[in-house]
VOBA-426811 format. One line per field, with one value per residue (C-alpha): residue number from 1; chain; x, y, z. Coordinates in steps of 0.5 Angstrom, whole numbers, always signed. Layout:
REM residues N
k	c(NUM	...)
c	c(A	...)
X	c(X	...)
Y	c(Y	...)
Z	c(Z	...)
REM end
This chain:
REM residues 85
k	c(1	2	3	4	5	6	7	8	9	10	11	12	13	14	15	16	17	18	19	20	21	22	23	24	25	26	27	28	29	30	31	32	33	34	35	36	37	38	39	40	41	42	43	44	45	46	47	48	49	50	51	52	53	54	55	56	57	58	59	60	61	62	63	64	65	66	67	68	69	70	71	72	73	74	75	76	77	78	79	80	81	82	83	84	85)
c	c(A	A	A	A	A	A	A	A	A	A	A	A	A	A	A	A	A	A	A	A	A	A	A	A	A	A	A	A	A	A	A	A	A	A	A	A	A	A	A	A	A	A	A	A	A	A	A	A	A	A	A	A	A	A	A	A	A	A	A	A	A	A	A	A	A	A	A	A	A	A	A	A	A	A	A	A	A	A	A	A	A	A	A	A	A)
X	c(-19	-26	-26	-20	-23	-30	-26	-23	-28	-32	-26	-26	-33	-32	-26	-29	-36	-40	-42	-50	-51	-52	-47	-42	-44	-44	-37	-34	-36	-33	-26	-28	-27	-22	-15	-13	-19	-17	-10	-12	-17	-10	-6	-12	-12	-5	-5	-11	-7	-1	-5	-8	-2	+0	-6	-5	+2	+1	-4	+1	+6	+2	+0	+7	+8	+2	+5	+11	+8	+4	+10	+14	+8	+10	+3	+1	+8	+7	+0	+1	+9	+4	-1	+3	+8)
Y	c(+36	+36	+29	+26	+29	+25	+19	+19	+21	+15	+10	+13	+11	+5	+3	+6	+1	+8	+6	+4	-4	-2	+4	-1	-7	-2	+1	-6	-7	-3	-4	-12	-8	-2	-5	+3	+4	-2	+1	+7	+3	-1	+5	+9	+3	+2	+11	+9	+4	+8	+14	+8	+6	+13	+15	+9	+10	+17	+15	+9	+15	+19	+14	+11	+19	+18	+13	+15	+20	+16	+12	+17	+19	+13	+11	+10	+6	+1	+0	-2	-7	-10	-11	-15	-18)
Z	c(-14	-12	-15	-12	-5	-6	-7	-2	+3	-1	+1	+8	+9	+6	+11	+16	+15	+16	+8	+7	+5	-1	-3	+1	-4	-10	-9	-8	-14	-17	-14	-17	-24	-22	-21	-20	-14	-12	-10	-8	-2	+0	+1	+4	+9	+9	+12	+16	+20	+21	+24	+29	+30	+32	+36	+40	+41	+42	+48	+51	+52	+56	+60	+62	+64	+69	+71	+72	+76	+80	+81	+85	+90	+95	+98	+91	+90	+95	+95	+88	+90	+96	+90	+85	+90)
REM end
C-alpha cells in the first residue's frame, strides 16, 4: 500500500511538473521501459483533468450565482445593459 501511495505521489509531482530536472529525467525513463507505469501516468492524468475540469465548473457556478445576484440589483443591471448596448 505504502508503495502504490508513493507512486502515485511520484506520478502527481511528475504531472504537476513539481519534479527536479533530474528526478523528471529519471522517471521519464522509466515510463520508456515500464508499459504498466505508463498507464498508470495516463489514467493519473486522465483523473487530474477531470478534478480540474470539476474545480472550474464548480467556480463558473458560483460565479453565475453572483451574477445572478447581481443582476437582480437594478442600479447594477443598468449600468451593466447601458455598457453592452
Amino acid at each position: 500500500m505504502r508503495k502504490q501511495l508513493a507512486e502515485v505521489k511520484e506520478i502527481e509531482q511528475f504531472l504537476l511538473q513539481k519534479m527536479p530536472a533530474a528526478s523528471r529525467l529519471v522517471f521519464q525513463a522509466r515510463m520508456l521501459v515500464t508499459p504498466q507505469l505508463r498507464e498508470r501516468v495516463r489514467g493519473q492524468q486522465k483523473a487530474l483533468r477531470l478534478v480540474q475540469w470539476l474545480a472550474r465548473q464548480d467556480q463558473r457556478e458560483k460565479l453565475d450565482i453572483v451574477f445572478q445576484r447581481l443582476m437582480k440589483e437594478d442600479t447594477f443591471h443598468h449600468s451593466i445593459t447601458t455598457i453592452f448596448k
